[in-house]
C-alpha positions in Angstrom: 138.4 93.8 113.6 135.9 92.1 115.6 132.4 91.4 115.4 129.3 90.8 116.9 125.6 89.7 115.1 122.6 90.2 117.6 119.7 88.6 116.2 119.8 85.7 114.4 116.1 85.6 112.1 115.6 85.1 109.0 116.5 88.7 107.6 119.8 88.1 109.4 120.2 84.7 108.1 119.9 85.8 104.1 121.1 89.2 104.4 123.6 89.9 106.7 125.3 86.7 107.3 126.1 86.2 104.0 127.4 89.4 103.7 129.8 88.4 106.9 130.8 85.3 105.4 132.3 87.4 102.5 133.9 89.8 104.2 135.5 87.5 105.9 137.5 86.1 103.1 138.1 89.6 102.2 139.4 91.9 105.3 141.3 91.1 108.7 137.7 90.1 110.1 137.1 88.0 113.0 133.5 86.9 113.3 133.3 86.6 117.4 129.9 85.9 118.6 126.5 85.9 117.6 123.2 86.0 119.4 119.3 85.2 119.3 116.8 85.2 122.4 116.2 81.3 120.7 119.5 79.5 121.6 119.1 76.9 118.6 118.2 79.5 116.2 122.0 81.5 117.4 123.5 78.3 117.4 122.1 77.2 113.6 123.6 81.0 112.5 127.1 80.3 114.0 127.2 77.0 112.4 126.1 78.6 108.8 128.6 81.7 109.0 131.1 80.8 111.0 130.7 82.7 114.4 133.0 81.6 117.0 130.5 81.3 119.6 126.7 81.5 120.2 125.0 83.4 122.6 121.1 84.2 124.2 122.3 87.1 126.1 123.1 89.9 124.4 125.2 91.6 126.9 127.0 88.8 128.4 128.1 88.6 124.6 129.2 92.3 124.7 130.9 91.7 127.9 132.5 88.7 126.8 133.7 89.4 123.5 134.5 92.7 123.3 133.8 93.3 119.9 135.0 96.3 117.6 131.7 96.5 115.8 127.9 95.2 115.7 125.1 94.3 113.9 121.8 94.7 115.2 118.8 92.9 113.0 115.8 92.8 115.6 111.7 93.6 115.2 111.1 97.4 115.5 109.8 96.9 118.5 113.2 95.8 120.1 115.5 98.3 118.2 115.6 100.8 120.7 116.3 98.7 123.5 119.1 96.4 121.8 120.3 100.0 119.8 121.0 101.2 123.4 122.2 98.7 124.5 125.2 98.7 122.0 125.3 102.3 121.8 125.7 102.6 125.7 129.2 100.4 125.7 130.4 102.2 123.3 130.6 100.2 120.5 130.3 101.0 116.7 126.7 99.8 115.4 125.3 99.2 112.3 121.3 99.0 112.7 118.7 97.4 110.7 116.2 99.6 109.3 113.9 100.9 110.7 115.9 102.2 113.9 112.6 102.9 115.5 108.6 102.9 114.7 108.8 106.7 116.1 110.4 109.9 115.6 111.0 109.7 119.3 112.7 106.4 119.4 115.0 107.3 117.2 115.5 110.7 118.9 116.2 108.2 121.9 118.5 106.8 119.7 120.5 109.3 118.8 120.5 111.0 122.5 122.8 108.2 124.1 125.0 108.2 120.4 125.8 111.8 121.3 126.3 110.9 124.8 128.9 108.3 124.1 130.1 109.8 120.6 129.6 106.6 119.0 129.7 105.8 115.0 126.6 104.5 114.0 124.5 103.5 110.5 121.2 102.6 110.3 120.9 99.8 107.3 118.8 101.3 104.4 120.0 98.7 102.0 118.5 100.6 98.8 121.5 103.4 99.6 123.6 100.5 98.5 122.0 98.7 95.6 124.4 98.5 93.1 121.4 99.4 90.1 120.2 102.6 92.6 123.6 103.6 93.5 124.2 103.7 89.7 120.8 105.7 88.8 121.7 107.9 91.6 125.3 108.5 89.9 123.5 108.7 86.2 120.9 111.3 87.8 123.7 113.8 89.2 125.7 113.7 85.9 122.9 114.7 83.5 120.2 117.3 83.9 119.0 118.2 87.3 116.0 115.6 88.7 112.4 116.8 87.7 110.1 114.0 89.1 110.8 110.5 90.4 108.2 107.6 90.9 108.7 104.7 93.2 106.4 102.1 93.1 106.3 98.7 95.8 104.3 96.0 95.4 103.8 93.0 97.4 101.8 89.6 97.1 99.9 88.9 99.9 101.3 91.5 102.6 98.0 91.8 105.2 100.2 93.3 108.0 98.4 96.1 109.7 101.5 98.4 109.3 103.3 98.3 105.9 105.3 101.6 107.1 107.8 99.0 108.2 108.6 98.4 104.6 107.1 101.6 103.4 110.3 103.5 104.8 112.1 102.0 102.0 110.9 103.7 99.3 110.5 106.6 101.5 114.4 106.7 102.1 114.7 105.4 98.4 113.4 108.9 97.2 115.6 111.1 99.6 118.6 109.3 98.8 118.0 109.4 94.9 116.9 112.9 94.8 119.3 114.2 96.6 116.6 115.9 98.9 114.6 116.0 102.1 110.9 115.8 101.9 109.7 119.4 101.7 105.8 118.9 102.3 103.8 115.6 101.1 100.3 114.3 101.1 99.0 111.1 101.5 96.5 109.2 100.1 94.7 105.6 101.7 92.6 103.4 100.1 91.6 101.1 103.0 91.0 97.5 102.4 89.5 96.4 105.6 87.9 93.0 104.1 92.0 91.7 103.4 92.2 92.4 107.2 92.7 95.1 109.8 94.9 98.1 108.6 95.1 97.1 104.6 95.7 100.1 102.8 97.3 100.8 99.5 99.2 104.1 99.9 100.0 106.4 98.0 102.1 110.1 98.4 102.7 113.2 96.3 105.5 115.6 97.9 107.8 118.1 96.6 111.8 117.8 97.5 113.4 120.7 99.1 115.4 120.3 95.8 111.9 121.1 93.8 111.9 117.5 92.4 108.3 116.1 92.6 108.1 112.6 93.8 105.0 110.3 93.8 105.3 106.7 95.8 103.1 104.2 95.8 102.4 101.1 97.9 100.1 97.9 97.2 100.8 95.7 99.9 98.4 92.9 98.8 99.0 92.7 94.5 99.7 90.3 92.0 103.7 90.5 91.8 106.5 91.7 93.6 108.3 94.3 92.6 110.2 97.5 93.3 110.8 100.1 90.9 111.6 103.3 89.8 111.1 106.3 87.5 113.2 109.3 87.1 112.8 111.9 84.5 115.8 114.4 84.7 116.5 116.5 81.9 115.6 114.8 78.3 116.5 111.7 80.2 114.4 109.0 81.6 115.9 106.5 83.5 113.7 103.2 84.5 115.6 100.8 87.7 114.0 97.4 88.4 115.5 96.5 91.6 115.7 92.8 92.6 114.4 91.6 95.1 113.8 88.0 97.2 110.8 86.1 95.5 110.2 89.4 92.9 110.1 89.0 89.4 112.9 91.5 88.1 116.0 89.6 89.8 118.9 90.3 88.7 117.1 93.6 87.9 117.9 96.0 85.6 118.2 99.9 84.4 117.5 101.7 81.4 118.3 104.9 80.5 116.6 106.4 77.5 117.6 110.1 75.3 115.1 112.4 73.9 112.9 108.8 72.7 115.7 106.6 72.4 117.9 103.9 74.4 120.7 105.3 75.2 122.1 102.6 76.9 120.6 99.1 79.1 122.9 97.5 82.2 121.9 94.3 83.7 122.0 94.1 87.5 123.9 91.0 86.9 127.0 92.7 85.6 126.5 96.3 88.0 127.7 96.0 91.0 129.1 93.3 93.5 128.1 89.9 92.6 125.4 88.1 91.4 123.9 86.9 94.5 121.0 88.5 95.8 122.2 89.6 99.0 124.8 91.3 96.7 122.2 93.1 94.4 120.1 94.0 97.1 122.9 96.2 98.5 123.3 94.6 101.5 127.2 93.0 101.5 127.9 96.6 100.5 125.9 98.7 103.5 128.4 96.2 105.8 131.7 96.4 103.8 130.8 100.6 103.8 130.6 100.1 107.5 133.5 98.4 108.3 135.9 100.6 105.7 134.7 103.9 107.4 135.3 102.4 110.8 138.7 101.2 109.6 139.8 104.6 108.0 138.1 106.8 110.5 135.5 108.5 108.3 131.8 109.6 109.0 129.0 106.7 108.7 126.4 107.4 106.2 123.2 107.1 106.6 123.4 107.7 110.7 120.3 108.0 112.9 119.8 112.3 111.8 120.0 111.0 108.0 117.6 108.1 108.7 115.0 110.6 111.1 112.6 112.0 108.3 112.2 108.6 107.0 110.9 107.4 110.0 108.9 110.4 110.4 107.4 110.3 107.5 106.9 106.4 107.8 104.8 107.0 111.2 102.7 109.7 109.2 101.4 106.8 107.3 101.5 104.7 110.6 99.2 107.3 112.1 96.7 107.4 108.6 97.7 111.4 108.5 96.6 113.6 105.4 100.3 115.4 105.1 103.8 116.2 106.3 106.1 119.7 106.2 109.3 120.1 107.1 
């Protein structure tokens, strides 16, 4: 199988390349072409992986190699566009998170995957965390979900729109409950002297499981972390999930019984490697990919899965009091 890498930033360089570079040594995998508007910074990213060529245009690349498969990892604001652009050849795409800043985007999205009846996956990484998928598998074999908390903190985040990172935890929540969004609200507490849009964020919603589920996001905190709390039965289950420059790497989950532990697993020892990139979920969102494409199944999460999670996320975008389905 061969593939392509458009975009060649710094996400792409500790995420997805990495991830590449051991699937490589791992599956019949040819690593064709990569490509970045910045010709040294596609160049530095063939080098680094092992791409067999580096380009600046993204469909003379397409044209040329005629891959079997391809990463897209661009801005938001270029998703669409370079999303097409894949999707209109024909060609398998798996598609950085989020696939769009709007509802309608990613309806634009998923008008021309119809169109060409294309497999596609958008890359929620949390989907494949080795820690979450293991909560998520923990969750469905004991008592049914009651409430789930997801918290996100960052240190110094003053980007006017923190829905771009937001729509993790947002996604986080459906694919952990098992659920849709029924309804939510949302909460702001605006912190205009960090800088223009600052808010911490915070939402209350009902499933259409009838799980409860409360996020919440402090963009500009002391300590960066991601984690969760599930309460499911007379089981409570606590997931630190690692992340780059957090505090919880490897991570960890807990699992406690009617007051007791019940039992402790170290993200270390969970999963795919020890790596970050590995217990982020990321070398497992692409090795998914490329085994559905190889046997033919459906890609999960595609651009319908991923749509609420960008609607919601542009709910927060747009500073609105609540969402129903």
């Amino acid at each position: 199988m061969r593939i392509c890498q458009i975009g060649c930033g710094e996400h792409a360089r500790v995420a997805h390349g990495p991830s590449q570079r051991r699937l490589v040594a791992e599956r019949d995998l040819v690593l064709a072409g990569c490509c970045d508007i910045e010709g040294t910074r596609a160049e530095s990213f063939r080098s680094e992986f092992g791409y067999a060529r580096a380009y600046t245009d993204a469909g003379a690349m397409l044209d040329a190699e005629r891959p079997d498969a391809v990463v897209v990892v661009v801005p938001v604001e270029r998703a669409v566009d370079v999303g097409s652009l894949v999707l209109e050849r024909g060609v398998p795409l798996l598609l950085e998170k989020p696939p769009g800043a709007t509802v309608a985007e990613v309806d634009r999205l998923i008008a021309v995957a119809d169109r060409q009846r294309v497999p596609h996956q958008v890359a929620f990484n949390r989907r494949f965390a080795p820690l979450v998928r293991e909560l998520r598998r923990r969750i469905e074999a004991g008592g049914p979900l009651q409430h789930l908390h997801y918290e996100m903190t960052r240190v110094g985040r003053r980007d006017p729109d923190f829905s771009i990172t937001a729509i993790h935890g947002l996604d986080a929540v459906r694919y952990l409950s098992g659920a849709d969004f029924a309804e939510a609200r949302f909460r702001y507490r605006e912190l205009p002297e960090l800088g223009p849009g600052v808010a911490n964020i915070f939402v209350d919603a009902v499933m259409t499981s009838g799980a409860t589920a409360h996020l919440a996001f402090c963009p500009v905190a002391g300590v960066l972390v991601e984690r969760a709390t599930a309460h499911a039965g007379d089981e409570t289950f606590f997931v630190l999930v690692p992340m780059w420059g957090g505090v919880d790497s490897p991570g960890r989950l807990a699992q406690f019984k009617k007051g007791e532990l019940a039992s402790e697993v170290s993200g270390s020892v969970c999963g795919d490697g020890t790596e970050l990139f590995e217990l982020g979920g990321f070398y497992r969102e692409t090795a998914a990919f490329l085994d559905a494409l190889g046997s033919g199944q459906r890609l999960s999460p595609d651009l319908r899965e991923a749509r609420q999670s960008v609607a919601i996320a542009e709910h927060i975008r747009e500073r609105l009091d609540g969402f129903r389905a």
